[in-house]
N, C-alpha and C positions, 0 to 999 in steps of 0.2 A: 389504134383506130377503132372508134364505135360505130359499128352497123344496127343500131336497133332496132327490131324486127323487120329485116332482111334475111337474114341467118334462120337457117332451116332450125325446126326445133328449140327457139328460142337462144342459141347462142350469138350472144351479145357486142362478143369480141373478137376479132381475127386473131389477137394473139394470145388464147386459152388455149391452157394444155388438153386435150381431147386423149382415150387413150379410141385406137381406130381397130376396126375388126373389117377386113376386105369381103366381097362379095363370098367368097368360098368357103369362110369362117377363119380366114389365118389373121393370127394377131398382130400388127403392123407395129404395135408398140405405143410411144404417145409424141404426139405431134403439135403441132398449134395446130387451129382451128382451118387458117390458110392455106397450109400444108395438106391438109384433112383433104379441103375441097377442092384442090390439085385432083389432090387420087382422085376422087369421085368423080369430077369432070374428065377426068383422060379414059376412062371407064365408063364413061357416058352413063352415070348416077348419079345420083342424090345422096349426101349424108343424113342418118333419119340415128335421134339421141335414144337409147335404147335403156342406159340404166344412171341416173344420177345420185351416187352414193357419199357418204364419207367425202366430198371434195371431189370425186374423182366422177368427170363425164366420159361416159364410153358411146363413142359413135360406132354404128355398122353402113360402110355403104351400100347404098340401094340401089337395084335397079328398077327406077318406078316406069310402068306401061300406061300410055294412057288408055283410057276405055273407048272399043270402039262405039263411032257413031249409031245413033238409031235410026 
């Protein structure tokens, strides 16, 4: 299934291997993209693409704040 730009970060496809890094820094391993944004929503974050190399996307979940009002 394609989501084209829906997907934080520019990922394209829910079923992309992402490898995922949790809010604390522990390495979750690699997941699909779907998977990915489970965690991140149960977590109440964002998945935010931090390094695209060699094939390999590494997500970190976020936890994005929004800014208070003026």
């Amino acid at each position: 299934m394609s989501r084209d730009g829906t997907l934080s970060g520019g990922l394209a496809n829910l079923n992309d291997r992402v490898k995922v890094i949790d809010r604390d820094g522990t390495d979750l391993g690699f997941m699909i993209v779907a998977e990915a944004q489970k965690v991140a929503s149960d977590q109440g974050a964002e998945l935010f693409v931090i390094e695209r190399e060699k094939g390999v996307t590494v997500v970190r979940v976020v936890l994005v704040k929004k800014a208070p009002p003026r």
